[in-house]
N, C-alpha and C positions, 0 to 999 in steps of 0.2 A: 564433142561427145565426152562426158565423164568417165571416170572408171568406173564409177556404180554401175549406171546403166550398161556400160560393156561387159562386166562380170554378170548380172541379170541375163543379159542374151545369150552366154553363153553357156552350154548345159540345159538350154530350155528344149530342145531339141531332141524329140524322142519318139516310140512307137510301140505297139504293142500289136501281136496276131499270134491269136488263137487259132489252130484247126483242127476238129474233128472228124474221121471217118467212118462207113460204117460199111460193108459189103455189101450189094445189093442181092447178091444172092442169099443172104439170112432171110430177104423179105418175100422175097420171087425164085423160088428155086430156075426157072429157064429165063431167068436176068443174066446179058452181059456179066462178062468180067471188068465190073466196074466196080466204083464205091459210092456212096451221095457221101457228099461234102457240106460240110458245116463252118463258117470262115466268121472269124470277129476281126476287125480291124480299127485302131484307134491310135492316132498320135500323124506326123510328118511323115511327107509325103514318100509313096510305095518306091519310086524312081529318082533316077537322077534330075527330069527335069522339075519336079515336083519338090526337092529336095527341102525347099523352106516354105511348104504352103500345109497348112493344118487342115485335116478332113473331120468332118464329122466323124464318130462311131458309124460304121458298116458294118453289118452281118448281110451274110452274102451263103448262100446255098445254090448246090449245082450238083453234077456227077463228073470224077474224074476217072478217065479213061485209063491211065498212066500212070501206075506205081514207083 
């Protein structure tokens, strides 16, 4: 292995996540106290096992319960 190439790998390593919330009671006044959730995700992996595996972009929507 060179040093080129071992300086390229290293720093390539990275991620990005977005999250937005929104109250669901703005929408539905007798909604839970919850939020809907709006998530982007892009770059290496979320965890530790995942640590050197690259995901596609994800956006991901849900409700979180827990503030």
């Amino acid at each position: 292995m060179n040093g080129s190439s071992t300086a390229k790998q290293r720093g390539s390593y990275g991620s990005a996540e977005i999250a937005l919330a929104y109250p669901m009671r703005q929408i539905l006044p007798s909604a839970p106290e919850a939020d809907l959730l709006l998530r982007y995700f892009s770059g290496y992996g979320e965890g530790i096992p995942d640590y050197d595996q690259r995901f596609d972009p994800q956006l991901r929507i849900g409700v979180q319960l827990v503030r």
